[in-house]
N, C-alpha and C positions, 0 to 999 in steps of 0.2 A: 386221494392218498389215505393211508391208513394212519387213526392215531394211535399213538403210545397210550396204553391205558393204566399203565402200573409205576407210571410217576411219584413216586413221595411229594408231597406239597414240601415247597422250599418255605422256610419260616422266615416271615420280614417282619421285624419289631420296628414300629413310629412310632419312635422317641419325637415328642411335639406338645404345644400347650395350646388348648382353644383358644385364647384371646389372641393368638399369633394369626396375623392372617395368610402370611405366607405357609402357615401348617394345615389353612381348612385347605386351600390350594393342593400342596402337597398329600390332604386324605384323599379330595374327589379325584385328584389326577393317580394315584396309585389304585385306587378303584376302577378308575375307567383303564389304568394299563390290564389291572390283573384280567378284567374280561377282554382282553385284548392275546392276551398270554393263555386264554384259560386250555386251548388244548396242546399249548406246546411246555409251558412252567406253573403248574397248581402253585398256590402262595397260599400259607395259613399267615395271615396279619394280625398280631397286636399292637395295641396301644399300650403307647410304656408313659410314664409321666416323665414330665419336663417343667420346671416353674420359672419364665423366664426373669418375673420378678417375684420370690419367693415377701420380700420386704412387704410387700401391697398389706397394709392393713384389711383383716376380717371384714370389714365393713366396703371394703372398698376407694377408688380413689378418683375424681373426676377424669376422665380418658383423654379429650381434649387439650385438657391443659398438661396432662404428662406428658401426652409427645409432642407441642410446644414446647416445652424442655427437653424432650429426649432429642427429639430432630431438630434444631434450630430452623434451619434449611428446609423451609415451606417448599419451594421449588423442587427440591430434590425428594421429599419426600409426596407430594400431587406425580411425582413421576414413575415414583416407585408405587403408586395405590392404582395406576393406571397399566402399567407390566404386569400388578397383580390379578387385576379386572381380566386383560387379555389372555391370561394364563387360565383363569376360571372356566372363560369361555371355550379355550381350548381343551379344557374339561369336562365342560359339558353343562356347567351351569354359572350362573351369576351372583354376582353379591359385591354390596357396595363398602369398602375397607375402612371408608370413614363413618360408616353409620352409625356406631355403636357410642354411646353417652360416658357409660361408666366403666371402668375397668375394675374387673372384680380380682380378690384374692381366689387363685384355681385350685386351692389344696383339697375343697373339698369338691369339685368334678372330674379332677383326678380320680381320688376315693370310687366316687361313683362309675367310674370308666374302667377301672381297676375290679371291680366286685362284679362289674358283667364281664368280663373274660372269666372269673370261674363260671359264670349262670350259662355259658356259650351263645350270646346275643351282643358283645361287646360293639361290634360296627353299628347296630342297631343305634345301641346308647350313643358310642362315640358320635355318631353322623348326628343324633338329635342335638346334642349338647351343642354343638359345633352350627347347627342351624338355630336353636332356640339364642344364642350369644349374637349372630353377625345377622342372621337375619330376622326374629324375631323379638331383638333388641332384650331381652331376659336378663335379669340377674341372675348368673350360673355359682352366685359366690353365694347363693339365699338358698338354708335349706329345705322348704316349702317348694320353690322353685324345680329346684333341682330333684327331689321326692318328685314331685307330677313330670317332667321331662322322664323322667326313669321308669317309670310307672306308666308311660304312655309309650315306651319301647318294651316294654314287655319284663321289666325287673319289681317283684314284690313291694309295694308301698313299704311294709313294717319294715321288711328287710335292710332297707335304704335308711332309713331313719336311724334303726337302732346300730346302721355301721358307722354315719354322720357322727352320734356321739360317742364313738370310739375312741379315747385318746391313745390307745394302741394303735389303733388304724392311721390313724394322722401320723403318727409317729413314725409308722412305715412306711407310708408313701412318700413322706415327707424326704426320708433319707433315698427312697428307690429315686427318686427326682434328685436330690446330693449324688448320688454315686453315678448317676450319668456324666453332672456336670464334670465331677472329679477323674471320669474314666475319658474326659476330652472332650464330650459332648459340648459343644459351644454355641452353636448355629442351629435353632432347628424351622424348619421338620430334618432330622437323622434319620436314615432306614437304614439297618441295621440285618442284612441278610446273610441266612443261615448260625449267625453268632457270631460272622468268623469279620467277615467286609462291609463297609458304610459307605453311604453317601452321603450326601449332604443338599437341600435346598428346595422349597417348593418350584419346581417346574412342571412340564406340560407334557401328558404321555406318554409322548414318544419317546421323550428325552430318560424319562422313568423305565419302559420298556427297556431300551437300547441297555440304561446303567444295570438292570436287575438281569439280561443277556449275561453284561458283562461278568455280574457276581456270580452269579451260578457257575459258572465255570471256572471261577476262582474256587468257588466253594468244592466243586468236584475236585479239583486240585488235591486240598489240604485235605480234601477227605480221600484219595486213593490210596 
């Protein structure tokens, strides 16, 4: 068959926070839809920030023992890091949801995920960030850290640094992450296509394929 070659790319914004794991979920699995999609729905993807606990002190907070508190329910939550696991897979790759020790404050890999969408290498960064946290156990809340992940995706060392100590920058990403929560955003991973239609929830390709089908022609809709 012939393809359409003068498709506009449809714009899907994940709205998502690295330490979330059903959000690294919902990057690799909207990755493997779009090349799935790619000759029938182009998608230009951003990352938008999300802080699902904006309170996390700068330094950070033992991970373990927060979701001990946050999940009471050991049982229901080994069930929910094992749905997560299988959905990975169905994505195409692995990673283990309890692995990670600390849980860090994300305002400033946010920052850093937010400054490669202007430099046009954002998925670079985002996908490092997202690997250097769940699977190579990093502190993404350190900004030496975070400088070398960035810097090994292809964004300027000084660059990084001198936006880290930004208290303008912090300041706006900080509210870009408020104004999701306040515009509804409650669960994420959010994807958020054409501006206009959302979904909602780390799943597993298909299921991403079928909902971004669906949006698209919602989205031709409100735009005829």
């Amino acid at each position: 068959g012939t393809f359409v070659t003068d498709l506009s790319p449809l714009a899907v914004d994940i709205v998502a926070d690295p330490v979330c794991p059903w959000c690294y979920v919902g990057t690799m699995s909207l990755l493997a839809a779009r090349d799935r999609l790619a000759n029938e729905i182009p998608l230009a993807l951003r990352w938008r920030p999300y802080m699902l606990n904006p309170a996390t002190p700068a330094e950070g907070v033992d991970r373990h023992a927060y979701y001990r508190e946050k999940f009471p329910d050991a049982e229901g939550l080994a069930k929910a890091r094992e749905t997560i696991r299988a959905y990975a897979k169905e994505s195409g790759f692995d990673f283990d949801p309890a692995a990670p020790a600390h849980l860090p404050n994300t305002l400033k890999a946010h920052m850093v995920i937010r400054l490669a969408l202007g430099a046009g290498n954002q998925e670079e960064v985002a996908r490092a960030i997202y690997r250097a946290f769940w699977d190579e156990l990093r502190d993404i809340g350190d900004d030496e850290t975070l400088i070398d992940i960035a810097a090994k995706a292809g964004l300027p060392a000084d660059a990084v640094k001198e936006m880290l100590s930004s208290d303008e920058e912090k300041k706006s990403v900080a509210s870009e992450a408020i104004a999701f929560a306040k515009a509804g955003v409650t669960g994420v991973p959010t994807f958020i296509v054409g501006e206009a239609v959302g979904f909602t929830g780390g799943m597993p390709p298909d299921a991403i394929v079928e909902r971004l089908r669906r949006a698209r022609d919602v989205v031709k809709e409100l735009t005829a």
